[in-house]
Kinemage of the C-alpha trace (Angstrom):
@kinemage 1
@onewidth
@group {chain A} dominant
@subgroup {mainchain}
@vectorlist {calphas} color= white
{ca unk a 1} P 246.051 -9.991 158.506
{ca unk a 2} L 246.641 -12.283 155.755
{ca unk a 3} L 245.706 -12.521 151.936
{ca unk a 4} L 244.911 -16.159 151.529
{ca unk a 5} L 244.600 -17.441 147.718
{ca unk a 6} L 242.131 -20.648 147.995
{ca unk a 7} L 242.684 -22.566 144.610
{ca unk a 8} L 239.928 -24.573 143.202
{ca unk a 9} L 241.189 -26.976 139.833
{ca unk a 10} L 239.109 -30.028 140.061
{ca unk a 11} L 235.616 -30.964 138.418
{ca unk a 12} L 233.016 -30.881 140.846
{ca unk a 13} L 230.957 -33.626 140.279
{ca unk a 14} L 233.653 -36.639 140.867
{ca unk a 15} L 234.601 -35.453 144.029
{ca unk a 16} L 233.861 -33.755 147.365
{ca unk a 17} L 236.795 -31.280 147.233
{ca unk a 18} L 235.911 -28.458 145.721
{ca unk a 19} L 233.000 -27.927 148.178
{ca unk a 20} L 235.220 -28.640 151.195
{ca unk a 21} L 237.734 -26.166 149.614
{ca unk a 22} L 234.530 -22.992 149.414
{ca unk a 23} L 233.525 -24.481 152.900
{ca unk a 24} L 237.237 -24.130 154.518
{ca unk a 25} L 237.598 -21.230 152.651
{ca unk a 26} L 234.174 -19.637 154.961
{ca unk a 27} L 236.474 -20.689 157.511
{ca unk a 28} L 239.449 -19.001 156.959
{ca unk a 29} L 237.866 -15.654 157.377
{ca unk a 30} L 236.771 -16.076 161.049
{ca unk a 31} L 240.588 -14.400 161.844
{ca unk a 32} L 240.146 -12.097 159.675
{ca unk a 33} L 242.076 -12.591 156.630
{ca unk a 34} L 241.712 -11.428 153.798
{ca unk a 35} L 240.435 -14.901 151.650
{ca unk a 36} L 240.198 -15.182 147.662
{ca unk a 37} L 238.794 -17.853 146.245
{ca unk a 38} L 240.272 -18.431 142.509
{ca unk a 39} L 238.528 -21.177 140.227
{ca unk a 40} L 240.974 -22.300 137.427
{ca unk a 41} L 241.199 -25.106 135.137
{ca unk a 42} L 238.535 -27.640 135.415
{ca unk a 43} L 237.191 -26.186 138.595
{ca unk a 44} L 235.446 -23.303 136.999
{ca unk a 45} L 232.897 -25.513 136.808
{ca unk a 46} L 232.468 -25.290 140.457
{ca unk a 47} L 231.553 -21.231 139.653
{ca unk a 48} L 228.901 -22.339 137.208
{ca unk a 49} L 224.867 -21.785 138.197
{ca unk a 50} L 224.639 -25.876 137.287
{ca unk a 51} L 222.032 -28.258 139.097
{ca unk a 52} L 224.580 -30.952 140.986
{ca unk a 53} L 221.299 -31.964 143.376
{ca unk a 54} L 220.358 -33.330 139.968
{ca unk a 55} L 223.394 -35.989 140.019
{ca unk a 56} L 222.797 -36.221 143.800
{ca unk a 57} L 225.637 -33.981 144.586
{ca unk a 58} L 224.893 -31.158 147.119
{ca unk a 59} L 224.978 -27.851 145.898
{ca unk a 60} L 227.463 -25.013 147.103
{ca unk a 61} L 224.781 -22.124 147.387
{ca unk a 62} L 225.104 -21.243 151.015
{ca unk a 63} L 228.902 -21.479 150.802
{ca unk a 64} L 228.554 -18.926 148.036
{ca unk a 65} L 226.251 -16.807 149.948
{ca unk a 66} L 228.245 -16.851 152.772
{ca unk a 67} L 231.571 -16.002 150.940
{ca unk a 68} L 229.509 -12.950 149.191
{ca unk a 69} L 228.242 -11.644 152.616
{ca unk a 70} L 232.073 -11.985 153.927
{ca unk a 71} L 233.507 -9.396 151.161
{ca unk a 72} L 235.511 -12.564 150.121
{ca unk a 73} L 236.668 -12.277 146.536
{ca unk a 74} L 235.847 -15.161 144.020
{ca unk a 75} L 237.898 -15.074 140.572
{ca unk a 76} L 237.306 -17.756 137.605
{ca unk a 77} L 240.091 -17.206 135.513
{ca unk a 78} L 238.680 -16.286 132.197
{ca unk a 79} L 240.932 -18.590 129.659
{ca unk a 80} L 239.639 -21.522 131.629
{ca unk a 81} L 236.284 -20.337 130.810
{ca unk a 82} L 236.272 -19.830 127.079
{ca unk a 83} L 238.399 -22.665 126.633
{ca unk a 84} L 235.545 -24.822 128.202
{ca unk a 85} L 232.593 -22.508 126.960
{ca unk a 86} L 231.469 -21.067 129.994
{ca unk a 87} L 229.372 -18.038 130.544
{ca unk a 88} L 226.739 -18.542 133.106
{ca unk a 89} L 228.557 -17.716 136.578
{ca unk a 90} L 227.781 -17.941 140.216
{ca unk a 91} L 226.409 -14.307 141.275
{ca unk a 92} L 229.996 -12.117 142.629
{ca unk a 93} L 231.791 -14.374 140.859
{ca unk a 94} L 234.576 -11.982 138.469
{ca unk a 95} L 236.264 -13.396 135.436
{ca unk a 96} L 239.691 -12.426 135.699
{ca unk a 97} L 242.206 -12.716 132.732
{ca unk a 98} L 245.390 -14.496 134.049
{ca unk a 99} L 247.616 -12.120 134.616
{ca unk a 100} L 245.176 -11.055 137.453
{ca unk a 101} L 245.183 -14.325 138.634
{ca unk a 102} L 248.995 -14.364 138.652
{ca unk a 103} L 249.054 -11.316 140.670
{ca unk a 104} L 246.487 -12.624 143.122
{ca unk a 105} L 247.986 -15.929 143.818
{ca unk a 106} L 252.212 -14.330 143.939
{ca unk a 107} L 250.074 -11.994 145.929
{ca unk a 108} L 249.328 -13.496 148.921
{ca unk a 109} L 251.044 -15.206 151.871
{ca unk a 110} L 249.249 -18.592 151.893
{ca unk a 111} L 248.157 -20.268 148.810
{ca unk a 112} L 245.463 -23.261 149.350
{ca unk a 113} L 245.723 -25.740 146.278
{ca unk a 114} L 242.573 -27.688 146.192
């Protein structure tokens, strides 16, 4: 088994990355590694409970659902947050200050930029 750090950095609404990274990241447990999903910078916007469908963008909800239901952990790193103002968060989404995030990422034996 694996720990696999999945690294989301990007605004959400520009692009179609940051759901292909939560999607991939379903993915990557079907061998059973162990998959962490960590929202930094401006993709802890991705971990927000915002309306894309109203910017016709399709929402992440069953990706998040399906991470949840996998035990999969999903970390916004919490200076990314206050620094943009954020405090509404995906359900089983954790805030975790950076050193966390430093441990999770040197951590683990594959790290997924996105």
């Amino acid at each position: 088994m694996k720990n696999i750090a999945v690294m989301v950095r990007n605004l959400p609404f520009n692009t179609r990355r940051n759901s292909e990274a939560l999607r991939m990241s379903v993915g990557l447990t079907l061998r059973e590694d162990k998959v962490t999903v960590i929202f930094i910078d401006d993709g802890v916007y991705s971990a927000t409970q915002a309306k894309p469908e109203l910017i016709n963008v399709q929402p992440s909800k069953r990706e998040f659902e399906a991470l949840s239901m996998l035990k999969c952990t999903l970390l916004a790193d919490k200076p990314s947050l206050e620094e943009r103002g954020i405090k509404n968060l995906v359900p089983n989404v954790k805030q975790a200050g950076r050193d966390e995030i430093v441990r999770t990422i040197t951590g683990s034996d594959i790290v997924i930029p996105f």
